[in-house]
C-alpha atoms as one frame of an Amber mdcrd trajectory, in Angstrom:
protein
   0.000   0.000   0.000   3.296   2.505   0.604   4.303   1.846  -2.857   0.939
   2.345  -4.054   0.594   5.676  -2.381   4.103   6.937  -3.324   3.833   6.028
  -7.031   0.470   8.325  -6.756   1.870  10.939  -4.998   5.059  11.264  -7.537
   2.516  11.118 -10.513   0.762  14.176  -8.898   4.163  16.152  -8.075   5.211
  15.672 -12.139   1.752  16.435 -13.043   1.402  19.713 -10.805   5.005  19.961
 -12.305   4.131  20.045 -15.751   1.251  21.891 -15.521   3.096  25.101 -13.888
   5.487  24.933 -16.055   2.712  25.364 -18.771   1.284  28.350 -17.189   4.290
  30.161 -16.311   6.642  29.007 -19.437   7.375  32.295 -21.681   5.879  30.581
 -24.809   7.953  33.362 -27.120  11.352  32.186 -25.796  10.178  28.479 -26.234
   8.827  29.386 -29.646  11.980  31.199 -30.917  14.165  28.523 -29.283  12.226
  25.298 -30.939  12.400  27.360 -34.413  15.991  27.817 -34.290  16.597  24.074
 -33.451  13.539  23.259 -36.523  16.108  25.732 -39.030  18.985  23.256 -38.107
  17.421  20.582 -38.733  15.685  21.539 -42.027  19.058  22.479 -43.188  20.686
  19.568 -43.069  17.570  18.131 -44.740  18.064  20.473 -47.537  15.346  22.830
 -46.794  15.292  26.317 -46.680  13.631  27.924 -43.952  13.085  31.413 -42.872
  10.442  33.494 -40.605   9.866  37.228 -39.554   8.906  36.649 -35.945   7.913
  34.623 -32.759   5.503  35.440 -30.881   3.801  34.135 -27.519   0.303  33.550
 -26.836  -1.793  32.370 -23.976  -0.459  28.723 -23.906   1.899  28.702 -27.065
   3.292  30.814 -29.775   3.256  32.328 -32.922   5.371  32.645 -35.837   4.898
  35.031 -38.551   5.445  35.063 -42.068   7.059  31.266 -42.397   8.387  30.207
 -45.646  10.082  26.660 -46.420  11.790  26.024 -49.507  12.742  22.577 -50.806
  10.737  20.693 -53.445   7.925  22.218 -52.377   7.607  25.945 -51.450   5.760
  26.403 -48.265   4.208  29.761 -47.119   2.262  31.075 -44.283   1.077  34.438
 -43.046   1.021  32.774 -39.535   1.147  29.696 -37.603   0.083  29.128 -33.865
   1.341  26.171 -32.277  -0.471  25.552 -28.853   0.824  22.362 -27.246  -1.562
  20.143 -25.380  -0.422  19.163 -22.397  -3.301  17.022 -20.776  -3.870  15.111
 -23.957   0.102  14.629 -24.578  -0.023  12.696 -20.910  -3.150  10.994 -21.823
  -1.987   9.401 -25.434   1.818   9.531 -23.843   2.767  11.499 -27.474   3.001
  15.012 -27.788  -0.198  16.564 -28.914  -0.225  20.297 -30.592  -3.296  22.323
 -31.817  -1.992  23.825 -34.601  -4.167  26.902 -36.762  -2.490  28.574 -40.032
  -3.784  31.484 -41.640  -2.959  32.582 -45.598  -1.290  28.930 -46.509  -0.086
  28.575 -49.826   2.180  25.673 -51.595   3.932  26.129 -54.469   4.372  23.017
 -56.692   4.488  24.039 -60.029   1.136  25.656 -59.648   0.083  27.700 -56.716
  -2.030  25.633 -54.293  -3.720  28.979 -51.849  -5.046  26.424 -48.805  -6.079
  29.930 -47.064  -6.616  29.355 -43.264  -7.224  26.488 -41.239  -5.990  24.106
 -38.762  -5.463  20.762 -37.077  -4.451  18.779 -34.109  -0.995  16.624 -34.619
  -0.632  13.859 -32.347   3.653  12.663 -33.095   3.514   8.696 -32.283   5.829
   6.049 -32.504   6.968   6.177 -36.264   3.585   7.835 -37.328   2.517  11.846
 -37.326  -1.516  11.838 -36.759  -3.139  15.127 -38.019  -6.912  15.094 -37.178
  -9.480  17.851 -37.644  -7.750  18.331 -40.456  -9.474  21.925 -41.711  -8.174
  24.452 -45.029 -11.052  26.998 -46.328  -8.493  28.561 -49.777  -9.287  27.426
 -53.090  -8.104  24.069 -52.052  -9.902  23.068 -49.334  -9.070  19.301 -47.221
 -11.523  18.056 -44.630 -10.631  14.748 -42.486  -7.678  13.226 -40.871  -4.123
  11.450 -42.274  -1.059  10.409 -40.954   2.225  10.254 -42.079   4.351   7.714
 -41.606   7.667   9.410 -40.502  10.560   6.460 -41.660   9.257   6.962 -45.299
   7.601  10.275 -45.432   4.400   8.523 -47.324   0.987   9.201 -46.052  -0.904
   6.045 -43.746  -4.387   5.668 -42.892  -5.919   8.851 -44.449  -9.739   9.777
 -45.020 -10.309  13.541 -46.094 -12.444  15.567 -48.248 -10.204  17.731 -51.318
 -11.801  20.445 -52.892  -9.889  21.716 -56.129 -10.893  24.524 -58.048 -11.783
  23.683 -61.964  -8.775  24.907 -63.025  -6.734  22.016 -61.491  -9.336  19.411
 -61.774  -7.573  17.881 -64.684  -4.947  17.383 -62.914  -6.005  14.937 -60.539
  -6.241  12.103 -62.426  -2.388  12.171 -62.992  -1.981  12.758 -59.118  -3.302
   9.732 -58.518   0.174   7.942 -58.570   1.699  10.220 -56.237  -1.459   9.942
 -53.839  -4.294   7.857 -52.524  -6.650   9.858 -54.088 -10.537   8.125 -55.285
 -12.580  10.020 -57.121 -16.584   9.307 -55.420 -19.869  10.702 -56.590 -17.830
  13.464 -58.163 -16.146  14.460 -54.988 -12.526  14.045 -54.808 -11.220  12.108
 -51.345  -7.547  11.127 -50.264  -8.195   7.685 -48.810  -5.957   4.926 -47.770
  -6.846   2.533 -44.959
């Protein structure tokens, strides 16, 4: 019973721990410091990366005007990360609501996503994004994951709205992507 009630009362200390921390962490510092270690890393990945600011916001941060360049070009007006802390202890990953506003991706062809959002769950081997949410002229509704050895989407069900203009394009996209084309609705989809 001693062992039972120590193991509870050290779970309570790291929780109360943990959650202080979250309250009182300066989430600008934290942002600025996690971006500088993210520009390392994307460099020696052979990605360009570059930002005007980081800012902090009741429980996380923002960064302003994000570009990534690599095979894709990346670009964001803004990005708020917001970690969550009570779900990261429940699912024992880190969790991270994440909203974007003025996305686009340049592949050959602007792609404007506009804003949205989602919630990332980073497993074992596997990147979760659920809620999955873009309102821009391409919009994607649903939930994928991304399997982080080979950088190839998993289990993935969401909605893609294209505008007409790159609707003929789809068809050839379909080699690169899971993509099934039902009741004249477009859906990536892998199971």
């Amino acid at each position: 019973m001693k062992k039972i009630n120590s193991a509870i009362k050290i779970l309570l200390f790291i929780i109360a721990f943990f959650c202080s921390l979250y309250y009182f962490l300066e989430w600008g510092a934290l942002g600025k410091f996690i971006m500088s270690m993210a520009h390392g890393r994307l460099e020696r990945a052979g990605m360009r990366m570059s930002y005007s600011d980081v800012t902090g916001e009741q429980d996380g941060f923002t960064i302003h005007n994000l570009t990534l360049n690599g095979m894709a070009n990346v670009s964001l007006a803004s990005i708020t990360i917001k970690p969550q802390i009570i779900s990261s202890v429940a699912s024992l990953a880190p969790v991270c609501e994440i909203n974007f506003t003025g996305a686009n991706v340049r592949l050959g062809q602007n792609i404007n996503l506009g804003d949205g959002g989602f919630l990332m769950t980073a497993g074992r081997g596997e990147v979760l994004l659920e809620n999955l949410r873009t309102n821009g002229d391409f919009s994607l509704n649903g939930y994928l994951t991304i399997n982080t050895a080979t950088m190839k989407l998993g289990r993935t069900e969401a909605r893609l709205n294209v505008p007409d203009s790159f609707a003929q394009n789809m068809n050839m996209l379909k080699g690169f992507l899971p993509l099934v084309q039902d009741g004249g609705r477009w859906y990536l989809r892998r199971q």
